[in-house]
Wavefront OBJ file of the C-alpha trace (Angstrom):
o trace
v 213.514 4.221 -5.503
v 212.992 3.047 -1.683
v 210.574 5.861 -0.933
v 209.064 3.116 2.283
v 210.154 6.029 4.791
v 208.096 8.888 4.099
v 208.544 12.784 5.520
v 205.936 15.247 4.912
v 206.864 18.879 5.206
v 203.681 21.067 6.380
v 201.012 19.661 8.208
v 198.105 21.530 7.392
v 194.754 20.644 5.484
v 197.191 19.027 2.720
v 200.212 17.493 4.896
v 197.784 15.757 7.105
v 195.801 14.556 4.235
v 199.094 13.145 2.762
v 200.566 12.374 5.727
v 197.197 10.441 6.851
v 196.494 8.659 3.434
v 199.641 7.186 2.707
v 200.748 6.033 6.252
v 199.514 2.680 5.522
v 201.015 2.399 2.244
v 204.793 2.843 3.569
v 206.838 1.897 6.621
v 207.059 4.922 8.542
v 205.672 8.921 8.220
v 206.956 12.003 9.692
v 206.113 15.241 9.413
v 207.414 18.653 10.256
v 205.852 22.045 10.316
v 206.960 25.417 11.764
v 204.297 25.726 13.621
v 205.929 22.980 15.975
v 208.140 25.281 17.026
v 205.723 27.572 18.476
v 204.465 26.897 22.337
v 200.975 27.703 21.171
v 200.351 25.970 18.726
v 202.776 22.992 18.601
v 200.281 20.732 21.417
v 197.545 20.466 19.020
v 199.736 19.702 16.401
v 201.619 16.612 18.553
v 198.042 15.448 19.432
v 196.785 15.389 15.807
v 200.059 13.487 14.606
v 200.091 10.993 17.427
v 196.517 10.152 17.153
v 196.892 9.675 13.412
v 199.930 7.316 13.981
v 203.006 9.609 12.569
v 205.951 11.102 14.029
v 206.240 14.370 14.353
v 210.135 15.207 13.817
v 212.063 17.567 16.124
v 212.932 19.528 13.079
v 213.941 19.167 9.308
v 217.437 18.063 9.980
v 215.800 14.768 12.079
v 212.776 14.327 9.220
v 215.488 14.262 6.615
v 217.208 11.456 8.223
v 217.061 8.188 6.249
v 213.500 9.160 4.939
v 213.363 8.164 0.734
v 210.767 10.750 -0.033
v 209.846 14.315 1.556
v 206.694 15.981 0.531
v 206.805 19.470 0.601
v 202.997 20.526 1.101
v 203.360 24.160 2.597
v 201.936 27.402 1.723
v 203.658 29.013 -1.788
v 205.688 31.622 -0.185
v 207.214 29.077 1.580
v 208.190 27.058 -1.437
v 211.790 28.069 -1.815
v 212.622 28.204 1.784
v 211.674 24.599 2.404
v 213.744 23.719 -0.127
v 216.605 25.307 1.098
v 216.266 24.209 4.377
v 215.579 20.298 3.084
v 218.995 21.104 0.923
v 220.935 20.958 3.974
v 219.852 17.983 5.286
v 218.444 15.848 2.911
v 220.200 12.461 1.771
v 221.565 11.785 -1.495
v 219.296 9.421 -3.535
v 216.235 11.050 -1.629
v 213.104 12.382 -4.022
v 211.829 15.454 -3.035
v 208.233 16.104 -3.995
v 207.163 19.834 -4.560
v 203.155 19.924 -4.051
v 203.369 23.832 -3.322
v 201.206 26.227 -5.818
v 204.376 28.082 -7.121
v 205.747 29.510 -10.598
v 207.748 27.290 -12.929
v 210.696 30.033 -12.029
v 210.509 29.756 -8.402
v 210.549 25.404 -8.785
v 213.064 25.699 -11.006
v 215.250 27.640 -8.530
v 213.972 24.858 -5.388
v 214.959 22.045 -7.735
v 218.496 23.539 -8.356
v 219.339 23.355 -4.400
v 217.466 19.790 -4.270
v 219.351 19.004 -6.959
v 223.086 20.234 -5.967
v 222.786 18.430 -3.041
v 222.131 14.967 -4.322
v 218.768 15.027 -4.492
v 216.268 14.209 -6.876
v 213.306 17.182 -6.903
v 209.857 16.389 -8.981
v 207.284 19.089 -8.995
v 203.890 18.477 -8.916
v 200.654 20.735 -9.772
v 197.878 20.115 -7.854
v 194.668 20.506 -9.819
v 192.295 20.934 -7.685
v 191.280 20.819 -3.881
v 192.752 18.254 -1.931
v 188.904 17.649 -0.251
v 187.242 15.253 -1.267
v 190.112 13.517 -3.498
v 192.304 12.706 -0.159
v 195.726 11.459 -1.773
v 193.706 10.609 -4.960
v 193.591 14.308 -5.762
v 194.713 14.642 -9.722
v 198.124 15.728 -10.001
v 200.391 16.689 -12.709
v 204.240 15.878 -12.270
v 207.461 17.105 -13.849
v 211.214 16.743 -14.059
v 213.505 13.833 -15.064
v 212.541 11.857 -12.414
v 208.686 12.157 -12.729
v 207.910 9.418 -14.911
v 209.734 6.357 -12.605
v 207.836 8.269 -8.954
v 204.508 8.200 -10.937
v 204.555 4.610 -11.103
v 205.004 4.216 -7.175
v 202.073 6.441 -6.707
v 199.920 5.024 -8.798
v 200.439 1.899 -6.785
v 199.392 3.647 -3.480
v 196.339 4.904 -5.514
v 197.357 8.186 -6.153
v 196.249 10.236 -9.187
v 199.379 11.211 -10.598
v 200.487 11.589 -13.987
v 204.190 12.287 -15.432
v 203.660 15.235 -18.204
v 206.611 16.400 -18.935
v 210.942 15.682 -18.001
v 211.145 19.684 -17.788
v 210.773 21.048 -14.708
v 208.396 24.283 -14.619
v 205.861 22.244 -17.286
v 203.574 20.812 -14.565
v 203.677 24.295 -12.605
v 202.573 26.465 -15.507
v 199.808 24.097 -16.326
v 198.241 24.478 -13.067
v 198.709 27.955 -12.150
v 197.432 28.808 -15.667
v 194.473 26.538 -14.074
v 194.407 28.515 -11.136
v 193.979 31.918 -12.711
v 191.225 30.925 -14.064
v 189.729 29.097 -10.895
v 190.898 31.768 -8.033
v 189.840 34.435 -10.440
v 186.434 33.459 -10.825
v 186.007 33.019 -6.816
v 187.304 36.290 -6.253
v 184.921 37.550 -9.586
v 181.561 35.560 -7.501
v 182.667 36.961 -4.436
v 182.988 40.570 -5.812
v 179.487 40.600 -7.477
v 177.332 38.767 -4.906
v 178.239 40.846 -2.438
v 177.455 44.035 -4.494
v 174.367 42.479 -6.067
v 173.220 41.583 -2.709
v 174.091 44.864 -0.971
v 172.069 46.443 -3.769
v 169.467 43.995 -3.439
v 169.617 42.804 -6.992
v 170.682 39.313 -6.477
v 167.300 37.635 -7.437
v 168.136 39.509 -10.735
v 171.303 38.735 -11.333
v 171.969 34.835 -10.546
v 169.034 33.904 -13.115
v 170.768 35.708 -15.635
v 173.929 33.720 -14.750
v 172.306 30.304 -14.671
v 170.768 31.449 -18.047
v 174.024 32.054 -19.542
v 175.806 28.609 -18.162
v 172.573 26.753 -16.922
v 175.317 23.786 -16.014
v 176.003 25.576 -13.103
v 174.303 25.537 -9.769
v 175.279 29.770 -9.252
v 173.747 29.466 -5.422
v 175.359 26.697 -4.703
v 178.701 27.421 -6.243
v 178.451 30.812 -4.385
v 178.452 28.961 -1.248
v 181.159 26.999 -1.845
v 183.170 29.738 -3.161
v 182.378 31.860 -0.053
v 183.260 29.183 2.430
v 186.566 28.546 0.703
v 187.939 31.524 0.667
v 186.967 32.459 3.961
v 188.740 29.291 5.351
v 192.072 29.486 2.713
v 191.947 33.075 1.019
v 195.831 33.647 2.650
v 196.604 30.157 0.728
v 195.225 31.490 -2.271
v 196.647 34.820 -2.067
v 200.005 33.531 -1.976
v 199.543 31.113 -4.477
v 197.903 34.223 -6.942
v 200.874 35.854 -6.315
v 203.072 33.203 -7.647
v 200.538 32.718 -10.557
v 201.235 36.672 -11.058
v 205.061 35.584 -11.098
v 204.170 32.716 -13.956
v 202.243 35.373 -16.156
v 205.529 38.094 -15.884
v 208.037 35.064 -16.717
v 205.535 34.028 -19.809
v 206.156 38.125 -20.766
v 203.365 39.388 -19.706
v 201.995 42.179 -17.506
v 199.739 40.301 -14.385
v 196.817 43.084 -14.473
v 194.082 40.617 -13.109
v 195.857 38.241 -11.421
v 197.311 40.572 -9.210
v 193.894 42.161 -8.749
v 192.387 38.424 -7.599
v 195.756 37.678 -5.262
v 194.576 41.136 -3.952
v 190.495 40.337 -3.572
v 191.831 36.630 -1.808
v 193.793 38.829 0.517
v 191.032 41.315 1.639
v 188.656 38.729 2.092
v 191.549 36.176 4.291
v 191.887 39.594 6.099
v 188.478 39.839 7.224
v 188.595 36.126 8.097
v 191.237 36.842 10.284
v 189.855 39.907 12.057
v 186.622 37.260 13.033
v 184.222 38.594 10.451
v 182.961 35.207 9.319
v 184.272 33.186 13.040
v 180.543 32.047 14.150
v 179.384 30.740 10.962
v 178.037 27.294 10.522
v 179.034 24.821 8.088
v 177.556 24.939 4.899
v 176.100 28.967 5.200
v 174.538 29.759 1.929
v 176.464 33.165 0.293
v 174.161 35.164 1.317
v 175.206 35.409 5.371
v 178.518 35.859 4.043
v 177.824 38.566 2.102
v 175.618 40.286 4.827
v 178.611 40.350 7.207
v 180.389 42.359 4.234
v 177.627 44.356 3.686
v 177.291 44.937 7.460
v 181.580 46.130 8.260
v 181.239 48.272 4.845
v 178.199 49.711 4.135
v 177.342 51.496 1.141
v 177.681 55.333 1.168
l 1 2 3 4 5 6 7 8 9 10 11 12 13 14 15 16 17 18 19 20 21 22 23 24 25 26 27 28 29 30 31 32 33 34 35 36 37 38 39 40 41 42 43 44 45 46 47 48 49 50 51 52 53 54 55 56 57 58 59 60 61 62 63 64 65 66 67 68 69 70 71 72 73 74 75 76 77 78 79 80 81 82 83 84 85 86 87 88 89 90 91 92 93 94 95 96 97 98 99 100 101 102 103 104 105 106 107 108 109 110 111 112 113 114 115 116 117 118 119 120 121 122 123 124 125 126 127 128 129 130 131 132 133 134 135 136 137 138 139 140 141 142 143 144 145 146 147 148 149 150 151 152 153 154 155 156 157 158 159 160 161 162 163 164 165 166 167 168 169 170 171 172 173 174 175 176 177 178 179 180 181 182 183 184 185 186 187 188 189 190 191 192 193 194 195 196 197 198 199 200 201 202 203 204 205 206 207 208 209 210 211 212 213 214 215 216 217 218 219 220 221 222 223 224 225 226 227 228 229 230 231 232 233 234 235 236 237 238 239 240 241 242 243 244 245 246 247 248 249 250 251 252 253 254 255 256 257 258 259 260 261 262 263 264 265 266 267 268 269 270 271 272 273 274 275 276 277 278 279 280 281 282 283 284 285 286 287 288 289 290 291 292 293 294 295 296 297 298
């Protein structure tokens, strides 16, 4: 694999951490995002890239030129689209790496088109925020290529482990992961904000630290607040597709639906400026007061 020329598709929180981390490790980086295309918001963009020494491409045909590996870091309902757009353009030989929180359905489909057109698509499950990891965050890959990219990774001090030649393996393992994890934000979110608009919540988090005294419930609120304030549309998407995993395992996706739902609501508050002049590090409990303020109990 000559994977030296590297092109990272989605520079957000996780394409610039990629982008950023492994520019030392390989001969060139570009990256690509949408929002490059859009007056507004491509300066800052430019700025960010130039100052952390990559190229930002004039679109996915020029990233695709002679780069060995494309990272595809964008938000999950963009999964398949980026990989039909990289289909078009992308060079046989190329590996295309699949970091996006999506079903083992919807990579399967992406890795068909990679695939078709000489590609070689790996997926890869996350398994947990990028922040603090950088490109050390743990991550699961899959497909038949999986096991030979590992070992390049691994070099450039990446966390990344083959699992399994069949592609949707690596998927289902973390968005069974994320279920779990995005559920029980949406779960804290849900009852500190009612405890605390009842004014029960000196009540209720001993009784949770009783139950599992290994967590730090204040604390974790905080952190759970903050998170989905600043990525609940990520998450929603990325519940949704976890809703798509738990219909193509059979099943009806009661509550995962309901937290892609909660993540939603609370990314739409974010967005109206409900949370905008908060300070780092808040504790839960000024998040929950601006809840309790917009909807007050009747």
């Amino acid at each position: 694999m000559n994977l030296q020329h590297l092109g990272v598709i989605g520079y957000g929180e996780v394409g610039k951490i990629f982008a950023t981390g492994l520019k030392n490790k390989v001969q060139s980086v570009g990256i690509w995002d949408l929002k490059l295309d859009d007056p507004q918001q491509a300066p800052a963009l430019q700025a960010h890239a130039q100052s952390a020494g990559v190229q930002a491409a004039t679109g996915v045909a020029a990233l695709c030129q002679g780069r060995g590996l494309l990272i595809s870091a964008v938000t999950a309902s963009s999964t398949l689209a980026v990989a039909q757009a990289v289909a078009l353009q992308i060079e046989p030989g190329s590996v295309f790496l699949d970091l996006n929180s999506a079903s083992p359905g919807t990579k399967q489909q992406a890795a068909q088109l990679i695939e078709a057109a000489g590609g070689h698509y790996v997926e890869a499950g996350v398994m947990t925020s990028a922040p603090p990891y950088g490109v050390a965050v743990p991550m699961l890959l899959g497909g038949p290529q999986a096991a030979a990219l590992s070992v390049q990774l691994q070099a450039w001090g990446m966390d990344a482990r083959a699992v399994s030649e069949q592609l949707g393996v690596a998927s289902a393992i973390k968005m069974c992961r994320s279920v779990m994890i995005k559920g029980l934000e949406a779960l804290v979110i849900e009852s500190y904000a009612t405890a605390r608009a009842y004014g029960v919540e000196e009540h209720v988090l001993p009784t949770l630290a009783e139950t599992f005294p290994s967590i730090d419930w204040q604390q974790q609120g905080a952190y759970f607040f903050s998170r989905v304030v600043q990525h609940g549309q990520r998450r929603a998407e990325e519940m949704r597709e976890a809703a798509r995993t738990v219909e193509e395992a059979g099943f009806e996706p009661f509550m995962t639906r309901a937290i892609a739902n909660k993540q939603q609501w609370v990314a739409d508050q974010a967005r109206e400026g409900l949370f905008k002049d908060l300070p780092k590090g808040a504790p839960w409990q000024d998040y929950a007061d601006r809840l309790i303020d917009k909807f007050p109990r009747t």
